[in-house]
N, C-alpha and C positions, 0 to 999 in steps of 0.2 A: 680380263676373262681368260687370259690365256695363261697367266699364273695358275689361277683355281684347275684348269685342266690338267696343268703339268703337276701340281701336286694330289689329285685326282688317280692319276695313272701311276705317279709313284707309289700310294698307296694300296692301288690295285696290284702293281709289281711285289710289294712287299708283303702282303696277304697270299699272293700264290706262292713266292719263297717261302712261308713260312707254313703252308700248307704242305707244300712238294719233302720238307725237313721232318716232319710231324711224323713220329715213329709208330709204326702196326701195332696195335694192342690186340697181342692175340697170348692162346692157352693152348700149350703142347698136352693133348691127349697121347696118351700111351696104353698100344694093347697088344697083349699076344696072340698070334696065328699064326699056324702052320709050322710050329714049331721054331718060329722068329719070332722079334721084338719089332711091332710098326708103331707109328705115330701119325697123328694130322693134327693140322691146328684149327683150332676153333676162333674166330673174329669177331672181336667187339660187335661187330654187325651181327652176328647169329651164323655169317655161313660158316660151313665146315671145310675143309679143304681135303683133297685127295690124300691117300693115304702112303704114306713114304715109309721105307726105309728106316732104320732106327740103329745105330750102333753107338757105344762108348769108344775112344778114341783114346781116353785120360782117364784113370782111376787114381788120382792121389790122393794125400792123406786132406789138403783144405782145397782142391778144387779139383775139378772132372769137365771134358770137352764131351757132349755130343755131336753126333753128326745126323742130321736131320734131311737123306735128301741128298746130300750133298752142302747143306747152309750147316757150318758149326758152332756151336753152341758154347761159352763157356760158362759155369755155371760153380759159383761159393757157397758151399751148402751149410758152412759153421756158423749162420746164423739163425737155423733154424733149430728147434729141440732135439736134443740128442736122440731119444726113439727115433724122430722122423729121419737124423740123419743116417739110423745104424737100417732100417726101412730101405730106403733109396739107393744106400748101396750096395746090399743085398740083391735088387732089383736087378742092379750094374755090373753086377759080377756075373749075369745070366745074358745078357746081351753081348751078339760075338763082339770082340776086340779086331782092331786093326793090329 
């Protein structure tokens, strides 16, 4: 009996590590106010999260840092379509710089 328990609890142990490991699935909205650039992220779950703060940190030619808040962002945008890439950083070039 006391086997089945202990492997019982390990695998309770290893279900909450692998819970606690399990990374946010969320979508950075991006909007303009007040003459800044804000964001918040939206959660798999549907909530929305408060609205932060939004700068570029990094404009270079194959990758760019946001800072979100304070949490930075980095982000390889050469694999998406060229429109979408010349798009995006159009965007980036209007959000103040550090």
């Amino acid at each position: 009996m006391l086997g089945a328990a202990s492997l019982a609890l390990v695998f309770l142990g290893w279900r909450v590590f692998c819970g606690w490991r399990q990374p946010v699935s969320r979508t950075l909205w991006v909007v303009e106010r007040g003459g800044g650039v804000q964001g918040h992220w939206v959660y798999a779950s549907g909530e929305v999260g408060h609205t932060q703060e939004l700068r570029c940190d990094y404009l270079g030619p194959r990758l760019l840092r946001l800072n979100v808040g304070g949490e930075r962002l980095w982000l390889w945008p050469d694999s998406a379509p060229c429109d979408a890439q010349r798009q995006l950083r159009r965007l980036l070039l209007y959000i103040p710089q550090r």
